[in-house]
C-alpha positions as a Markdown table, in Angstrom:
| # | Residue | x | y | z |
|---|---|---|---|---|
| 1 | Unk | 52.1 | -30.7 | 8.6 |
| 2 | Unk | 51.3 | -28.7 | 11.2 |
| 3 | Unk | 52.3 | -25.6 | 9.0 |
| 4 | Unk | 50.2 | -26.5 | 6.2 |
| 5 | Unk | 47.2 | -26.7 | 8.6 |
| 6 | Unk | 47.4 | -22.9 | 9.5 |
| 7 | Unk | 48.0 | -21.6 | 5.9 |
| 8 | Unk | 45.2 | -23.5 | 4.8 |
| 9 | Unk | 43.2 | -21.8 | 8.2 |
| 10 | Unk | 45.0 | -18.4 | 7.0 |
| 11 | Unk | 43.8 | -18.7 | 3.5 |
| 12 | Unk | 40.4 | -19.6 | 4.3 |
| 13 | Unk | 40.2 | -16.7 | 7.0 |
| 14 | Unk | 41.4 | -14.0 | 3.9 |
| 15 | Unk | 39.0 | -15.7 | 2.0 |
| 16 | Unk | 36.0 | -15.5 | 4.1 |
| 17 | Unk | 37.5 | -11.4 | 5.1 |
| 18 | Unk | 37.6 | -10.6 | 1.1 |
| 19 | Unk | 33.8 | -12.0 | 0.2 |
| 20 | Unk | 32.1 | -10.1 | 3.4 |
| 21 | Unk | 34.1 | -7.1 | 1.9 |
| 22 | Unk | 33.0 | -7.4 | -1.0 |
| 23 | Unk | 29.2 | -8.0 | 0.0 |
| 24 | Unk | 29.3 | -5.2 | 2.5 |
| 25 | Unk | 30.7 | -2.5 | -0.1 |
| 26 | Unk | 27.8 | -3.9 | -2.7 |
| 27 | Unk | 25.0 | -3.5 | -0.3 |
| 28 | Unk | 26.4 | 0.1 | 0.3 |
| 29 | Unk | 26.6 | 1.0 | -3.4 |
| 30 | Unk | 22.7 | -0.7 | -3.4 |
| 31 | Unk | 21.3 | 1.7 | -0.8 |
| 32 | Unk | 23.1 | 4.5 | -2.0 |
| 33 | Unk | 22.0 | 3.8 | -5.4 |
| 34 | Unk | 18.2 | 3.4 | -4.2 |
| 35 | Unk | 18.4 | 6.4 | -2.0 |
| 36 | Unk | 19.9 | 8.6 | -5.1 |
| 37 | Unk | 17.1 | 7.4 | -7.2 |
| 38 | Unk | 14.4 | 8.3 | -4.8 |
| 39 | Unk | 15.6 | 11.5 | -4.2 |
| 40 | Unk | 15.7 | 12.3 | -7.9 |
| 41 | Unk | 11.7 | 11.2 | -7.6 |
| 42 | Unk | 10.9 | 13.2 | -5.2 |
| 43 | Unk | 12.7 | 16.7 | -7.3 |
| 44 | Unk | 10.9 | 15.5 | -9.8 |
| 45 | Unk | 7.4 | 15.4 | -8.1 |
| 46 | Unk | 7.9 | 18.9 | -6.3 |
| 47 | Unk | 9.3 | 20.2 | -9.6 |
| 48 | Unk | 6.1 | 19.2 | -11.6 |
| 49 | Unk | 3.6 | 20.1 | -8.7 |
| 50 | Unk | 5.4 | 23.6 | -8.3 |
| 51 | Unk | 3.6 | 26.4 | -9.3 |
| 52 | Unk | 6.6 | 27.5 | -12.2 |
| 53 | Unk | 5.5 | 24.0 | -13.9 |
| 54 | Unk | 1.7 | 25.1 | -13.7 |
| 55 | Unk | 2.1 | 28.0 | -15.2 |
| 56 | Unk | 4.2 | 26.4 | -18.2 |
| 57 | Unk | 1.4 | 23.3 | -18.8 |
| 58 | Unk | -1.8 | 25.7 | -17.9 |
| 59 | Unk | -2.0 | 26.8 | -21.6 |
| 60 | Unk | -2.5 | 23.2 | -22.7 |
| 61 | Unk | -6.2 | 23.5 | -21.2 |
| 62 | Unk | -7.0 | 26.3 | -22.2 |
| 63 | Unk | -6.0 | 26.0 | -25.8 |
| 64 | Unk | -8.1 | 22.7 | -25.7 |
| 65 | Unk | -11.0 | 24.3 | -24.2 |
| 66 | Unk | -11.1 | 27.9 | -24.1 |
| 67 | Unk | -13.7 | 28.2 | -21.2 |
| 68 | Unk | -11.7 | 25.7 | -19.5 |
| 69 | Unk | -12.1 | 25.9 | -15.4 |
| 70 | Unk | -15.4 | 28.2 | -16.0 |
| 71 | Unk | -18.8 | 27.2 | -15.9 |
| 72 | Unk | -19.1 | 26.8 | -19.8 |
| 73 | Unk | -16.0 | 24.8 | -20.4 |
| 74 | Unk | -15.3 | 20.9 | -20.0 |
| 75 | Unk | -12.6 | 21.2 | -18.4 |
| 76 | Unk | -13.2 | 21.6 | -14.5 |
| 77 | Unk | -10.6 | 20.2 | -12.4 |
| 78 | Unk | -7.3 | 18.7 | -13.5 |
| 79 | Unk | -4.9 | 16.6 | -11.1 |
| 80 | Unk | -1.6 | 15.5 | -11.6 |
| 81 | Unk | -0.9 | 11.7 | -11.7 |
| 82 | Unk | 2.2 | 11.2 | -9.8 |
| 83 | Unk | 2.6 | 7.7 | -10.5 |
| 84 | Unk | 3.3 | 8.9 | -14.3 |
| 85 | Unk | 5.9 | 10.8 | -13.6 |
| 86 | Unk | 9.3 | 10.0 | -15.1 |
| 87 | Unk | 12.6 | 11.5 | -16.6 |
| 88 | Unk | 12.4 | 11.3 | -20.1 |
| 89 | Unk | 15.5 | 9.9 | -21.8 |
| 90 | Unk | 15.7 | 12.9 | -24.5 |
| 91 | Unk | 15.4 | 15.7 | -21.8 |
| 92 | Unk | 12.8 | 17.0 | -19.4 |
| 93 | Unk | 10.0 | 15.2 | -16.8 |
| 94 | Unk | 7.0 | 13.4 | -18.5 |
| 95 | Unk | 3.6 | 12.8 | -16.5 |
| 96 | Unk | 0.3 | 12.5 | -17.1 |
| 97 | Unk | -2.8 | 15.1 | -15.9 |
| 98 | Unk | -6.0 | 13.4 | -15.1 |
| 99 | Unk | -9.1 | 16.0 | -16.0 |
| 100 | Unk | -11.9 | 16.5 | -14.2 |
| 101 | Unk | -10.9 | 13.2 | -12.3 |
| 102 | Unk | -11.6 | 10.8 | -15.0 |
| 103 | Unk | -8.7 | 8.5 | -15.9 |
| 104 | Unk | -9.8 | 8.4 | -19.2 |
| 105 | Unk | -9.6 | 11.6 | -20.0 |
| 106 | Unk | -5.9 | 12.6 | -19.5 |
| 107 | Unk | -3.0 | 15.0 | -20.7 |
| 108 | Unk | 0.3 | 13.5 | -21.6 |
| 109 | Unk | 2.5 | 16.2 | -20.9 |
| 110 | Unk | 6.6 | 17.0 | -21.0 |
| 111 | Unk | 8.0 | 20.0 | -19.4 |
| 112 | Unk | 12.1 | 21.2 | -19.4 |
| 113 | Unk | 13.8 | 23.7 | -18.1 |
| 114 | Unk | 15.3 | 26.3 | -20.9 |
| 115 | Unk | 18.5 | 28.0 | -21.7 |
| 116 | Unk | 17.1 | 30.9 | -19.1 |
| 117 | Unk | 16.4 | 28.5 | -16.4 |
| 118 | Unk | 12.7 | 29.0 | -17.0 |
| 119 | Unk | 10.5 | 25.7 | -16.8 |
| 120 | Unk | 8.1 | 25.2 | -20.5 |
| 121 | Unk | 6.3 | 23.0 | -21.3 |
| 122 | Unk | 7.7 | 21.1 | -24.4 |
| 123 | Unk | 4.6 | 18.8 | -26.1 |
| 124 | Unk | 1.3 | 17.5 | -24.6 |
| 125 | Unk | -0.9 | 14.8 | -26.2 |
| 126 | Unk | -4.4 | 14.1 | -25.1 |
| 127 | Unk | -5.9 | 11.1 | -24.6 |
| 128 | Unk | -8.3 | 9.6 | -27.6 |
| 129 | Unk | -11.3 | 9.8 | -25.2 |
| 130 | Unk | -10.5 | 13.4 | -23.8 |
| 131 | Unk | -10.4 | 14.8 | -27.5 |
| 132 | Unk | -13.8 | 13.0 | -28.8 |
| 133 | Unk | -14.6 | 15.0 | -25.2 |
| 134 | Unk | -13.4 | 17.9 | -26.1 |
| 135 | Unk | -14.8 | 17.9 | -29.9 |
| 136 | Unk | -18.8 | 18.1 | -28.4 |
């Protein structure tokens, strides 16, 4: 009787050992999965807000707006919406630029890195406000 007492106690006690085991190594995988992810966000903010990346979406104002950034053009300020900016699942980094600090009036953009290492920037699609804008 006795016996049977202590294996059941034994049993319970591996029991008990295995499940905070098991919760402690999932918990682990959590944070490590968390901190992976918002490491990859923040190489993909400093990748987008690096100079390289301006240079490869820069073209997209001025081949909406050929005086863009001088006195004539509509385009006078542009900022980069960081709470737009995701992997996309084909390839590359989509975000969003806000112009001239309107919301409205806003660049959908995708930028990738090419066979050379180079970053380009792939498509960019303006907002239906931003084009009626641009059309004056």
């Amino acid at each position: 009787m006795k016996g049977a007492i202590i294996k059941k106690i034994f049993v319970i006690f591996l029991t008990i050992i295995t499940i905070s085991s098991a919760m402690f190594l999932g918990g682990c995988s959590m944070i490590n999965s968390r901190s992976e992810k918002e490491n990859e966000n923040s190489q993909m903010i400093k990748l987008v807000e690096s100079k390289e990346a301006e240079k490869a979406f820069y073209h997209w104002f001025t081949y909406v707006d050929p005086q863009a950034f001088k006195k004539e053009g509509f385009i006078q300020s542009y900022e980069i919406d960081r709470n737009s900016i995701s992997k996309n699942p084909m390839s590359g980094i989509d975000f969003d630029i806000i112009i001239n600090g309107d919301s409205d009036f806003i660049i959908s953009c995708n930028i990738n890195k090419n066979s050379d290492g180079e970053i380009e920037s792939t498509s960019a699609t303006y907002s239906d406000k931003l084009s009626q804008a641009l059309e004056r």
